[in-house]
N, C-alpha and C positions, 0 to 999 in steps of 0.2 A: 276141798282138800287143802291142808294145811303144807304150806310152802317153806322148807328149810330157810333158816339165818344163814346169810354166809357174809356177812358183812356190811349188806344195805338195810339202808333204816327205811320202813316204809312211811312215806307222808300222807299230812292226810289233808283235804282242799279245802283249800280257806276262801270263806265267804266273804266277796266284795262289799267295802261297809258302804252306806246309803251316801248319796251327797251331802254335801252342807245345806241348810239353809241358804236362803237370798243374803237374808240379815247376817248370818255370820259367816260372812265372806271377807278373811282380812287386807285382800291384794284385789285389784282391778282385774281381770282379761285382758289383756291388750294383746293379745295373740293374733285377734281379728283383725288387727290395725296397720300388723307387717306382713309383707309378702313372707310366703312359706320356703322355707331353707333348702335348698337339696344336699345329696349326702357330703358334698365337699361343702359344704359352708358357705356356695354365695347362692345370690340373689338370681331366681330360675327369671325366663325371659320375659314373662309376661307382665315385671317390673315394668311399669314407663322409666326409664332413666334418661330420654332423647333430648327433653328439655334443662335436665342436671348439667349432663355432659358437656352441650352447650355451652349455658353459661359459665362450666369453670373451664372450658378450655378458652373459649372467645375473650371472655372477659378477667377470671380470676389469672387462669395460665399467660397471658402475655401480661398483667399488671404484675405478676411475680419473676418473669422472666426478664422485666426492667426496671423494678425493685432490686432485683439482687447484685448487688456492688459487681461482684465477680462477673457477672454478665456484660456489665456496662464496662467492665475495666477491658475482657476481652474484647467488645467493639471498638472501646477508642485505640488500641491497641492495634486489633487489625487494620484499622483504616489510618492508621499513622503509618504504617507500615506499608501501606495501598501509595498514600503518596509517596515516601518516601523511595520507593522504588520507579513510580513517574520520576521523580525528577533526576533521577540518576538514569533513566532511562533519555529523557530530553539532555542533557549534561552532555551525554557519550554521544547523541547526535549530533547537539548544536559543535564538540570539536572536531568534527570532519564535516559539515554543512550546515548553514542556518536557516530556518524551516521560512525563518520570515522573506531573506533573501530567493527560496525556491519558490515558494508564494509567488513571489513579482515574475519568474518564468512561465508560468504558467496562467497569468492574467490576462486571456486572451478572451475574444467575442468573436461571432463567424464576420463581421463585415471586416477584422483585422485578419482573420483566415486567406480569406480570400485575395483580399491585396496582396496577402505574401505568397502565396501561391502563382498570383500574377507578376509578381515582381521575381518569383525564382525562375517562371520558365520564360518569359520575358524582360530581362532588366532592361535593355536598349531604351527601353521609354521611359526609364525612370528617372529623373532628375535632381530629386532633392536626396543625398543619400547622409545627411548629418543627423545624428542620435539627440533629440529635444533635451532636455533638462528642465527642472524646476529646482531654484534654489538649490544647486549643487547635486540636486537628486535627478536619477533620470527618470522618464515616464514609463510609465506601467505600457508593455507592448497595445493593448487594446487603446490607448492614449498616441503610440507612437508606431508609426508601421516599421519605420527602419529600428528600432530595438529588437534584442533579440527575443526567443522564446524555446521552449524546448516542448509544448505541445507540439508543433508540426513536427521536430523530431520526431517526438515518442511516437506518434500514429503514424508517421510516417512507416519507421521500423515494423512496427505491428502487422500493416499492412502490408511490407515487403516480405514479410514471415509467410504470410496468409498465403500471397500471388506466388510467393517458391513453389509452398507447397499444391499450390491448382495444378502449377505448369510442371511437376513432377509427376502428379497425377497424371495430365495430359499423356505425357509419355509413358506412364506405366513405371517410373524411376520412383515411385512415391514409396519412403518407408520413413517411420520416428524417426532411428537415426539418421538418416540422412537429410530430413529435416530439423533434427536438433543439431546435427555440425554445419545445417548453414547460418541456424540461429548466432551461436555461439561464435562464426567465422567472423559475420557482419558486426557483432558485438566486440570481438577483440581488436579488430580493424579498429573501429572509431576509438577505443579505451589507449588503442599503439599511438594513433595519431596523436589525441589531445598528451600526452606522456611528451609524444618526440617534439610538441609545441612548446609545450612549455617546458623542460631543458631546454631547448634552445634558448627561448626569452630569460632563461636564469644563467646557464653560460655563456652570452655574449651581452649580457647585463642591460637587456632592452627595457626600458620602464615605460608601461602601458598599463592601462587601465582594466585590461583584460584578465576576467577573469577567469576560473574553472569551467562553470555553465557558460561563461561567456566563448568558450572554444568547442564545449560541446555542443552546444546549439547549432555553430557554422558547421561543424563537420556533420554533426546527425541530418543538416541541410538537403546533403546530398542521397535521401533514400527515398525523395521526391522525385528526383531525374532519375533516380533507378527502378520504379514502379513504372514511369511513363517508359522509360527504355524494354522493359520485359511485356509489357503490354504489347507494344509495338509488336518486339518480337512475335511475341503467342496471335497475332492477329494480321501480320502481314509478310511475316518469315524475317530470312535473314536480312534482304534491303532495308526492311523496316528498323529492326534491332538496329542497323547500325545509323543508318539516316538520324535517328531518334540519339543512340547514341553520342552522334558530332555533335547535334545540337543542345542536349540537355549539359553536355560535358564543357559547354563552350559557354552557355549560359549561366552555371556555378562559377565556372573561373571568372568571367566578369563580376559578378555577384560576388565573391570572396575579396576579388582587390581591393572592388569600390567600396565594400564595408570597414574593409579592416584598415582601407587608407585611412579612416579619420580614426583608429583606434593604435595602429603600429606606427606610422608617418606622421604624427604630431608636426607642427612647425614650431621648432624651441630657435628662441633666436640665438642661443648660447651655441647650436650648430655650425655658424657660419664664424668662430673666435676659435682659430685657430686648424690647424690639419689633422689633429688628433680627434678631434671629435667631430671632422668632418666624414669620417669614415660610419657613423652609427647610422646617419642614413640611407647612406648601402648597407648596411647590417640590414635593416628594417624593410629597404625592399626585397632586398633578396629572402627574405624569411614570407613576406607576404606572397609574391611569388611561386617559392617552392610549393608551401600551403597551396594556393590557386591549381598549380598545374598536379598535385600530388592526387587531387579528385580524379580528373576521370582515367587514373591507373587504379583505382580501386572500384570504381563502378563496372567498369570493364571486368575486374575481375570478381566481382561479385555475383554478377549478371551473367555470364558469356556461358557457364554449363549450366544455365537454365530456359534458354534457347539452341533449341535444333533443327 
């Protein structure tokens, strides 16, 4: 049955023409030679590419990434910028302390430990209490036992932090804050003192050798007799607290005079010309003094609500 026109052309199938010959083939195949494409356009997985990747990341990608000027300008860049921030960093230190002068505070070894240790809660036996020097310099404390130091300070505090807080514990008193205001108590105490020291030494115009560390070390001295003083307590009650008390507080005072006699009490022979300036070494004991007996009204009260 013959089917109306309405617009479609009917086709009619075309026969696929025969291959070429071998011989008149004018292009190679190389189709066999590349992996086959998927429909986006790359290369499916079964590519090896593991050993490509490799070498141009290992080798090509970093010889490019320090070939390119711009690369190397931003490293010198950065790290000029790396120091120059050190040293404005060391700048703003060394004007309020000098790392090399704190260095020598802390140049300690335990056989210097220990003699200082014996020498705080025993001075009575000590006898030589003059500060060595070499060539105008003085010795490094593990060189010198009567130098100062601010290791025993520093562990010392540490350790009175610690002992607070056992013996709050002990009682059931134990909480952060009231272990960080005793922190803080014991730390503004010694920051009050070395302050009310030195005004002094600048308004009644004492010229001594002493320095900042050098008044922190003597005051931070005292958290040595105040560990042995709470110990006491916590292990033999209040007799103990206080027995331990006289004596640790009896043993810095001697200990503060006799040091800082050779550092406050200079002998200038320009003292004895005249009555005006016979007055500076009474300035000078009375400061060494107050200092000495000022300790154990602070141990006392550091100590005394941590024994009950």
């Amino acid at each position: 049955m013959d089917l109306p026109h309405q617009g479609y052309r009917a086709t009619k199938p075309r026969a696929r023409a025969a291959p070429p010959p071998a011989g008149s083939v004018l292009f190679d195949d190389t189709s066999a030679a590349a992996p086959p494409m998927s429909n986006q356009g790359y290369y499916t997985p079964a590519y090896n590419m593991e050993g490509t990747s490799n070498d141009m990341q290992g080798g090509a990608g970093m010889n490019n990434l320090f070939a390119d000027p711009m690369a190397n300008a931003a490293m010198m860049y950065g790290s000029s910028l790396a120091n120059q921030g050190k040293d404005m960093v060391n700048k703003e230190i060394s004007r309020f302390m000098s790392v090399n002068k704190l260095k020598y505070f802390f140049a300690v070894d335990t056989r210097y430990v220990l003699k200082k240790l014996m020498i705080l809660m025993f001075p009575y036996t000590h006898q030589d209490w003059e500060v060595q020097y070499h060539r105008d310099t003085p010795l490094t404390p593990r060189q010198d036992v009567n130098a100062p130091d601010l290791y025993i300070p520093t562990m010392a505090f540490i350790t009175y932090i610690l002992l607070a807080g056992m013996a709050l514990g002990i009682q059931k008193r134990f909480s952060p804050e009231v272990l960080g205001l005793c922190a803080s108590t014991a730390l503004v105490w010694i920051i009050i003192e070395v302050l009310v020291m030195l005004l002094s030494l600048y308004l009644l115009t004492v010229h001594s050798d002493l320095s900042t560390f050098d008044l922190v070390a003597y005051s931070g001295y005292k958290y040595v007799g105040m560990i042995v003083t709470v110990l006491s307590g916590l292990l033999f009650g209040s007799d103990g607290y206080f027995v331990a008390l006289a004596w640790s507080s009896c043993a810095l005072m001697f200990f503060i005079v006799r040091s800082l006699k050779m550092k406050i009490l200079p002998s200038i022979s320009s003292d004895s010309m005249g009555m005006g300036s016979s007055a500076k070494p009474q300035i000078r004991l009375y400061i060494t003094v107050a200092t000495a007996v000022f300790q154990p009204i602070i141990i006392y009260w550091l100590t005394s609500h941590l024994v009950r």
